[in-house]
C-alpha positions as CSV (number, residue, x, y, z in Angstrom):
1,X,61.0,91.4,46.8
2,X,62.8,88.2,48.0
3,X,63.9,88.4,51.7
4,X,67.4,86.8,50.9
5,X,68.1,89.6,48.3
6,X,67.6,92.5,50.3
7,X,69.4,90.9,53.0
8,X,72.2,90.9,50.6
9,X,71.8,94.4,49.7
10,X,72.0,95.8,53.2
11,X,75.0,93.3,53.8
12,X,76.9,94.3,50.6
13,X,76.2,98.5,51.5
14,X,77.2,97.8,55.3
15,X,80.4,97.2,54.0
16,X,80.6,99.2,51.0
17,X,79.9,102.3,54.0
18,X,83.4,101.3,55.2
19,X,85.6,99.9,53.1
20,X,85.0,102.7,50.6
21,X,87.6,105.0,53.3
22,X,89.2,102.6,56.1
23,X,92.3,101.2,53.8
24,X,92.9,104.6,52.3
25,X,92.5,107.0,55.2
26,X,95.9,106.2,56.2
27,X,97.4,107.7,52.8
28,X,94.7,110.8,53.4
29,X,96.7,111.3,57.2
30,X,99.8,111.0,55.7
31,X,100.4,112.0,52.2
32,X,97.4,114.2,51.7
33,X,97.2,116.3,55.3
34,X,101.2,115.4,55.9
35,X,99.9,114.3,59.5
36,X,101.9,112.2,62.0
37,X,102.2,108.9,62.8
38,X,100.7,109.6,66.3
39,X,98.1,112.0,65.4
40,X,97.1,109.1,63.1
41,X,97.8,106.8,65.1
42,X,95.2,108.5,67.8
43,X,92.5,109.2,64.8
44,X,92.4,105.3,63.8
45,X,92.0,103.9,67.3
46,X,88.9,104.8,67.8
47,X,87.6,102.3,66.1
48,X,89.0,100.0,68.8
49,X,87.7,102.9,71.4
50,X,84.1,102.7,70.3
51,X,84.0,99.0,70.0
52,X,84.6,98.7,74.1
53,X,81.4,100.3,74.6
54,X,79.0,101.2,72.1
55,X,78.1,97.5,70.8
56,X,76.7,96.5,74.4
57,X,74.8,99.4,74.5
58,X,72.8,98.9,71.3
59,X,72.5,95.4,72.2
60,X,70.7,96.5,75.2
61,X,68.9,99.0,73.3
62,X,67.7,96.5,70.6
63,X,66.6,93.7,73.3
64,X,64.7,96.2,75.1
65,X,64.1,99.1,73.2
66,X,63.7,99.7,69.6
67,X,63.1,98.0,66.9
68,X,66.4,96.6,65.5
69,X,66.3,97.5,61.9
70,X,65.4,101.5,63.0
71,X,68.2,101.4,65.3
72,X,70.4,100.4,62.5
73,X,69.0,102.8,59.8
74,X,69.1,105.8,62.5
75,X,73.0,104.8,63.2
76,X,73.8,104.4,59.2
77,X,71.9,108.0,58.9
78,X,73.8,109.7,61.6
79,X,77.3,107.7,60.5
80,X,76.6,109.7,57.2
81,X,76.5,112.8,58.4
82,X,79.4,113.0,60.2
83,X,81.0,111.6,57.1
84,X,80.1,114.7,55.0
85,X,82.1,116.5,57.6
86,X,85.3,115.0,57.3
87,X,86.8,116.7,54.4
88,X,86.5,120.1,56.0
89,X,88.3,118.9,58.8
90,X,92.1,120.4,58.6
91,X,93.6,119.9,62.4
92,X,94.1,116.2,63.0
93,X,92.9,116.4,66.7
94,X,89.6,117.8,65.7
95,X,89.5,114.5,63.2
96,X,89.8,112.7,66.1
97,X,86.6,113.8,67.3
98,X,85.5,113.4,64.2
99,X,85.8,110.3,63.8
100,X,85.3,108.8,66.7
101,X,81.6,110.0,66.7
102,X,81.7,108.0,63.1
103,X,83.0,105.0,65.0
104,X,79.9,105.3,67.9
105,X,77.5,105.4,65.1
106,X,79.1,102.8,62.7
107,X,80.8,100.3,64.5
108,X,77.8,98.7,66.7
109,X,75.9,98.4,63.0
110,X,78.4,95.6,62.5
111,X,76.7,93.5,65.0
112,X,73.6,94.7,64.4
113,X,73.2,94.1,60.9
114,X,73.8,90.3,61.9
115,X,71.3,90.0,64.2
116,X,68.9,91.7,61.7
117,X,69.7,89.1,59.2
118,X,69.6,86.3,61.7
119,X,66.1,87.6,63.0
120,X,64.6,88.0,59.8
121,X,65.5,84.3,58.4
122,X,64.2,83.0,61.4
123,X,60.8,84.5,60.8
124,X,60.9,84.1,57.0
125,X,61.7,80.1,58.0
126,X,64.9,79.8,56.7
127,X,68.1,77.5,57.7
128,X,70.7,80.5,59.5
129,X,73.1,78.0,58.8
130,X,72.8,77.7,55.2
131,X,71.6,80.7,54.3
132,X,73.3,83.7,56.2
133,X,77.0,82.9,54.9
134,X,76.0,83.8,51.2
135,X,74.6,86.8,52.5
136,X,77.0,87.5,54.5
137,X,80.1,87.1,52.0
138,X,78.3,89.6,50.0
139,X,79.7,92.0,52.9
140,X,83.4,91.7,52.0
141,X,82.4,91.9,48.2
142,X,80.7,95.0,48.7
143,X,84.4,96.2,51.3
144,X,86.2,95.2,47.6
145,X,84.1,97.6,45.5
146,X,84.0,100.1,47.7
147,X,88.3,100.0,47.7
148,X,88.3,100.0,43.8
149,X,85.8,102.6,43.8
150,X,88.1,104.9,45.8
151,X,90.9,103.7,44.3
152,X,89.0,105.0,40.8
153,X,87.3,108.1,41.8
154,X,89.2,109.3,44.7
155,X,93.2,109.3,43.3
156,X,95.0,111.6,41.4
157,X,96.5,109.2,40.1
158,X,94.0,106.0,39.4
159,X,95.0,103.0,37.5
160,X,95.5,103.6,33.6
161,X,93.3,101.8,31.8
162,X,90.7,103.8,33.6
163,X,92.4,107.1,34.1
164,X,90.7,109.3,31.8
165,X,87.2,108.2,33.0
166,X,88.3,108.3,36.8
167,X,89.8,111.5,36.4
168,X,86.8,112.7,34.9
169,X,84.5,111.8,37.5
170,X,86.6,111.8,40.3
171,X,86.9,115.5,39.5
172,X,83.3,116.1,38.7
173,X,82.4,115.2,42.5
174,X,85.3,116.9,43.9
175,X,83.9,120.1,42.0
176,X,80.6,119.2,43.0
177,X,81.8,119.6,47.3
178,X,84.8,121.9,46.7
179,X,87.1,119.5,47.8
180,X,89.8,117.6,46.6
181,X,89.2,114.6,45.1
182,X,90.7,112.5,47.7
183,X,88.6,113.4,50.2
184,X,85.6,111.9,47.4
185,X,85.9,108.4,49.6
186,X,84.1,110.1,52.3
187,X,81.5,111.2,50.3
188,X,80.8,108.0,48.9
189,X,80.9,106.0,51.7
190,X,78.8,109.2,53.4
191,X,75.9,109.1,50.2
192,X,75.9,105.1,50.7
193,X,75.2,105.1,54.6
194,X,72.1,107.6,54.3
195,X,71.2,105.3,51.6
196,X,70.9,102.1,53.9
197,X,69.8,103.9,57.0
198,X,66.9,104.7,54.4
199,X,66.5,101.5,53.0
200,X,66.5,99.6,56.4
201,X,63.7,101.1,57.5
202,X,61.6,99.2,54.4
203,X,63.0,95.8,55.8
204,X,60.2,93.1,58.5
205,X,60.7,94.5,61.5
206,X,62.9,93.4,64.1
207,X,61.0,94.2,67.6
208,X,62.5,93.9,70.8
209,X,63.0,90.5,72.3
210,X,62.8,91.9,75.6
211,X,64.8,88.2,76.7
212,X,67.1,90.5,79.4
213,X,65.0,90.3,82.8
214,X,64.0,93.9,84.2
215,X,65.6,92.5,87.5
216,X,69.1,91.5,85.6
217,X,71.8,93.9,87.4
218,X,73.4,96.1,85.1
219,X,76.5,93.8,85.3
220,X,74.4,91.6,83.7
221,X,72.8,93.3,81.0
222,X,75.7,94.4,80.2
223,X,77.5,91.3,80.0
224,X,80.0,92.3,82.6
225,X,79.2,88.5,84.1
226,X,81.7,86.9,81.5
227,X,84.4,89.1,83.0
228,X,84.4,86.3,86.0
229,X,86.5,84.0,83.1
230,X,89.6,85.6,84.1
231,X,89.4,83.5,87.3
232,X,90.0,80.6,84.8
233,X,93.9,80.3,84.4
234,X,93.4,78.6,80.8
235,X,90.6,81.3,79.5
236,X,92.6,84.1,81.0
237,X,95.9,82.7,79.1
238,X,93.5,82.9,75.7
239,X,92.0,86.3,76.2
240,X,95.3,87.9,77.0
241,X,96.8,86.6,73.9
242,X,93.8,87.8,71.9
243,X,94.7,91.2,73.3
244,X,98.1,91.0,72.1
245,X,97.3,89.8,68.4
246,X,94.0,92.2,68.5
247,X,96.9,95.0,68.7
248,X,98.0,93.3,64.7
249,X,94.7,92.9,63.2
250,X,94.3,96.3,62.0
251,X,97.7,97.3,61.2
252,X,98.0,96.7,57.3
253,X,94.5,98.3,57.3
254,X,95.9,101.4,58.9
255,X,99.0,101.3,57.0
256,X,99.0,99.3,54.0
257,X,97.9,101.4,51.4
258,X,100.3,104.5,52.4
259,X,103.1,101.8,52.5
260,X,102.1,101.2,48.3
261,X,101.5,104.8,47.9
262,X,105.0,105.8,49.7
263,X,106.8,103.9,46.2
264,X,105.2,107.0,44.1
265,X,108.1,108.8,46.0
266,X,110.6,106.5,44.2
267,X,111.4,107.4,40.9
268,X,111.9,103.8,39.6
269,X,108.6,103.0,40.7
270,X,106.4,106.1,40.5
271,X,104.7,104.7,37.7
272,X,104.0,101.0,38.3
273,X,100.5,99.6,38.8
274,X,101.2,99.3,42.8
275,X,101.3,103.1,43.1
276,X,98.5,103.9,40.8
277,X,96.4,100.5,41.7
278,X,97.2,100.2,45.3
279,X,94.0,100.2,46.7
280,X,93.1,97.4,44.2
281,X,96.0,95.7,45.2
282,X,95.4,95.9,49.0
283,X,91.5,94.1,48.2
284,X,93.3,90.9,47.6
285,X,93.4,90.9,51.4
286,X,89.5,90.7,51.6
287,X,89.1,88.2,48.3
288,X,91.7,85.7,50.2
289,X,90.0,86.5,53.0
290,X,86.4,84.9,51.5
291,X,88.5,82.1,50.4
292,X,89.7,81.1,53.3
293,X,86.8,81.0,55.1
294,X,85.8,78.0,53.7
295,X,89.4,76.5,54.3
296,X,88.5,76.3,57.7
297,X,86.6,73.5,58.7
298,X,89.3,71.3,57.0
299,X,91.7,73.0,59.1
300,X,89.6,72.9,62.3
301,X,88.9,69.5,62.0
302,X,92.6,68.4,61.1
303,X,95.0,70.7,63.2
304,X,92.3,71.3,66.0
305,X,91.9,74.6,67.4
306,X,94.9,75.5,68.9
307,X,97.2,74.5,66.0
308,X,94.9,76.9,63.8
309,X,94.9,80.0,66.2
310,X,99.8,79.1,66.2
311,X,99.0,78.8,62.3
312,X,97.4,82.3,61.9
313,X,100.4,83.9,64.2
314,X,102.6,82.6,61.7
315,X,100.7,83.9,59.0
316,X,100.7,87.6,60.3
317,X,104.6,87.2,60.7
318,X,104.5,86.4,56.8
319,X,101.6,89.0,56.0
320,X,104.6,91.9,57.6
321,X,107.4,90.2,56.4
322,X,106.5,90.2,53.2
323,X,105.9,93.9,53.1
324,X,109.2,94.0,54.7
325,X,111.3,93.5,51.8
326,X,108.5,93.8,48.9
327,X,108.8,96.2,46.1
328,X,106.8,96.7,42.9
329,X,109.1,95.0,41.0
330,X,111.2,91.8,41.6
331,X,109.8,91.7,45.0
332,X,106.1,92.4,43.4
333,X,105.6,88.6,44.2
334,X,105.8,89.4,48.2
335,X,103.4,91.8,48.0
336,X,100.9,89.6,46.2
337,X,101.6,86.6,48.4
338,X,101.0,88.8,51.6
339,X,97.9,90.3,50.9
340,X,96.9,86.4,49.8
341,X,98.0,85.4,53.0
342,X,95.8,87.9,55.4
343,X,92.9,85.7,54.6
344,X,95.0,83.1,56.6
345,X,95.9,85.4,59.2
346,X,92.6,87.4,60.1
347,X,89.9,84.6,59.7
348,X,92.0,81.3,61.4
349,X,92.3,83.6,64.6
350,X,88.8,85.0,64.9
351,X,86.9,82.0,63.5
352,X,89.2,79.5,65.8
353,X,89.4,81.9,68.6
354,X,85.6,82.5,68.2
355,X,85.0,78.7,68.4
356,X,87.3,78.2,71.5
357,X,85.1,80.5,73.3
358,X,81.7,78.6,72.0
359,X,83.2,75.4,73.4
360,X,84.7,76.3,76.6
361,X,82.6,78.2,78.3
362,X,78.7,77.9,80.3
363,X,75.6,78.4,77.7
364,X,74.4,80.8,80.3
365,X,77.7,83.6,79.9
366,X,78.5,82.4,76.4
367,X,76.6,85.3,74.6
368,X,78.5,87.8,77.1
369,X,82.1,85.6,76.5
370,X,81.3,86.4,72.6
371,X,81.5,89.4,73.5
372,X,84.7,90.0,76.0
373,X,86.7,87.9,73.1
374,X,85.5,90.4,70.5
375,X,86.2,93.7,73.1
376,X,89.8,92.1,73.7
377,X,90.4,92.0,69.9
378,X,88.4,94.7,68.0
379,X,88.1,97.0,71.2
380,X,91.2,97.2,73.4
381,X,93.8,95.4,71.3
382,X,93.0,97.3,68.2
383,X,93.3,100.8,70.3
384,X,96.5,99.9,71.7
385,X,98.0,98.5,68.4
386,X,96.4,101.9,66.3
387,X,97.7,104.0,69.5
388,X,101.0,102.3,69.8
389,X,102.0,101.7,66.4
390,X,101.8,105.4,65.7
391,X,103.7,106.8,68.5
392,X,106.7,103.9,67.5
393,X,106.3,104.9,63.8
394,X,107.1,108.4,64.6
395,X,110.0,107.9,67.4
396,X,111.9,105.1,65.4
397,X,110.6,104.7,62.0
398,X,110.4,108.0,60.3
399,X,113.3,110.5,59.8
400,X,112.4,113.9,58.1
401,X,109.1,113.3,56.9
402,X,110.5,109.9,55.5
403,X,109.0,106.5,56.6
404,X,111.2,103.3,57.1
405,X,108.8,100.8,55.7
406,X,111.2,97.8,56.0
407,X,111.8,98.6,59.5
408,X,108.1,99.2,60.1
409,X,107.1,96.2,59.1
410,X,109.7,93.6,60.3
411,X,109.0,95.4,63.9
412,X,105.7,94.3,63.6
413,X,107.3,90.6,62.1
414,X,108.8,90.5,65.1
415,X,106.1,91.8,67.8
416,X,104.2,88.7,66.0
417,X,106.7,86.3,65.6
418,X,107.2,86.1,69.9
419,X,103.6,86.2,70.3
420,X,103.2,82.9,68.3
421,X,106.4,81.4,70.2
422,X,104.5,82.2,73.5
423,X,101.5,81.2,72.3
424,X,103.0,77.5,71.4
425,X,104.7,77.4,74.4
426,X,102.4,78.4,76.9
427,X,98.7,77.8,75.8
428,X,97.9,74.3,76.5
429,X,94.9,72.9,74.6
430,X,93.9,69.2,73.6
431,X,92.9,68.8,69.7
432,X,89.3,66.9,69.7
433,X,88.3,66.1,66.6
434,X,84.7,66.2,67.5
435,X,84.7,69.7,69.1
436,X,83.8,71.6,65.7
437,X,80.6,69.4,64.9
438,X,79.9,69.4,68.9
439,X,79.5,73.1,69.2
């Protein structure tokens, strides 16, 4: 079978195996269990929890170790087991644990699945340049299936021109487990992961590199080196704003789809296609999101790097805004145009940010800098924003089971809004227009 092909298939069910309940997970806290904002709050950070740790260990693993692609399909099998277990889970402290055990398993397979890809082109001779991104987009198609799947099968209420036939299977499953059929996401995305950790053991094999030195101190192997960047005033600046926008990044992910769902409370709107479609709505995010990855060279090469980190701060104050004082029907247009503008927002930080690191810093720590800019965003920043933004919700934001989604989300505005005035005022960087085809 062609290399490039399966490549594709594990990228589009890596994705699938998360997108299928990450979105909607918030609505199963809130509106299905009738948990709090903290206790969800606590359950979603572990994704930022696991990332601090568990992706340097199978790193060191799969340089050393094993055999990439068995790591990875011993993860996905193990990420899928746990995820059977979630819908029997009633106490929102034992979800935690849950969970977070999910997170170890699943959230290293991110980088992992990369390096399998990037491994397996080399060998295969193939351009990484040219040909991962087309295997890679496939990712955040299969993320968009996997929300309109939910949004199909796992709703008691699905969109109505495929209500009968999503109620009718959607109910089938639920029978199937004795659950209800809410909790179905978990089974799919549970079904799918056993189904890749499966399928990745058929893929070329990925030995170990072994490029880490037996005599390397554990600092090093660990990538703890880069750490020594915070002696730079400039790269110390950068990483600490990545820790404060890292705590946004998530947020719409962790409460977007409960924020559409919450307008099935309203009588005027109970019936409109944001309530019954939200999940579908929400996967705009991730199909502006493919667009605008390939916005950004033009951006990169005519606003510098910089200007296109400022420009994605201002686009997360219009991505909560927007939600601010949408609705589902004469403010239906704000809700559209947010979820439009997240690809702005996410991919100009990460990409730019990403980038800034790759042109900064020594070829010998740059690997390990990769990595300190990613546990700053997706590991420490995303666990205080989940942790945070759940304890405010629930002191400020929610009055007798009620939540104050225009307050929620111009805080957040806000929060945003003085990180990108800092950010302009006090990040110094020079705009070369070579830097992106230097690096």
């Amino acid at each position: 079978m062609n290399i490039k092909f399966r490549l594709t298939v594990m990228s589009f069910l890596q994705f699938f195996v998360w997108g299928a309940w990450l979105i909607t997970i918030g609505t199963y806290c809130f509106n299905a269990k009738g948990w709090s904002g903290a206790q969800f709050g606590a359950i979603f950070s572990t994704l930022g929890l696991s990332s601090l740790f568990m992706p340097a260990i199978t790193g060191i693993i799969a340089d050393k170790w094993m055999n990439a692609e068995k790591l990875y399909g011993l993860l996905h099998i193990f990420y899928g087991i746990i995820l059977f277990y979630v819908p029997s889970v009633n106490d929102p402290n034992t979800l935690y644990y849950v969970i977070f055990g999910a997170m170890i398993c699943y959230m290293p397979t991110i980088s992992l699945s990369n390096s399998i890809a990037y491994t397996i082109l080399k060998n295969n001779k193939f351009d990484v340049v040219k040909d991962f991104p087309p295997i890679r987009v496939w990712g955040t198609i299969g993320f968009i299936v996997a929300m309109w799947f939910t949004n199909i099968f796992s709703s008691k209420t699905p969109p109505a021109f495929v209500s009968n036939f999503g109620l009718k299977v959607g109910n089938a499953i639920a029978n199937l487990f004795g659950s209800p059929i809410y909790a179905n996401q978990f089974y799919f995305a549970a079904f799918f992961a056993i189904l890749l950790g499966v399928y990745s053991f058929t893929l070329p094999k990925c030995p170990p590199q072994k490029l880490i030195s037996n005599n390397a101190s554990y600092a090093e192997q660990l990538g703890l080196n880069a750490f020594k960047l915070f002696s730079n005033p400039k790269m110390a600046l950068f990483l600490l704003f990545s820790l404060f926008l890292g705590a946004a990044l998530q947020l719409t992910n962790m409460y977007g789809d409960a924020f559409l769902d919450d307008f099935g409370k309203i009588e005027a709107y109970k019936d409109s296609f944001v309530v019954s479609g939200r999940t579908m709505i929400m996967s705009i995010s991730q199909i502006s999101e493919t667009l605008f990855i390939l916005a950004i060279p033009f951006f990169l090469k005519r606003f510098g790097i910089k200007q296109v980190m400022l420009i994605s701060m201002i686009a997360w104050v219009l991505r909560f805004g927007l939600f601010s004082f949408g609705n589902p029907s004469e403010g239906l247009w704000m809700i559209i145009l947010s979820c439009i503008v997240y690809g702005m927002a996410f991919d100009f930080f990460n990409i730019s940010g990403s980038l800034f690191v790759e042109t900064t810093t020594d070829s010998k720590i740059r690997s390990s800098a990769q990595g300190l800019f990613m546990m700053m965003t997706n590991g420490i920043g995303a666990y205080l924003g989940s942790t945070l933004s759940g304890l405010v919700i629930d002191k400020f934001y929610s009055h007798n089971g009620i939540k104050d989604w225009h307050g929620i989300w111009l805080s957040f505005a806000v929060y945003s809004l003085v990180i990108a005035l800092l950010f302009a005022v006090f990040f110094k960087h020079n705009h070369n227009a070579n830097e992106v085809s230097q690096s």
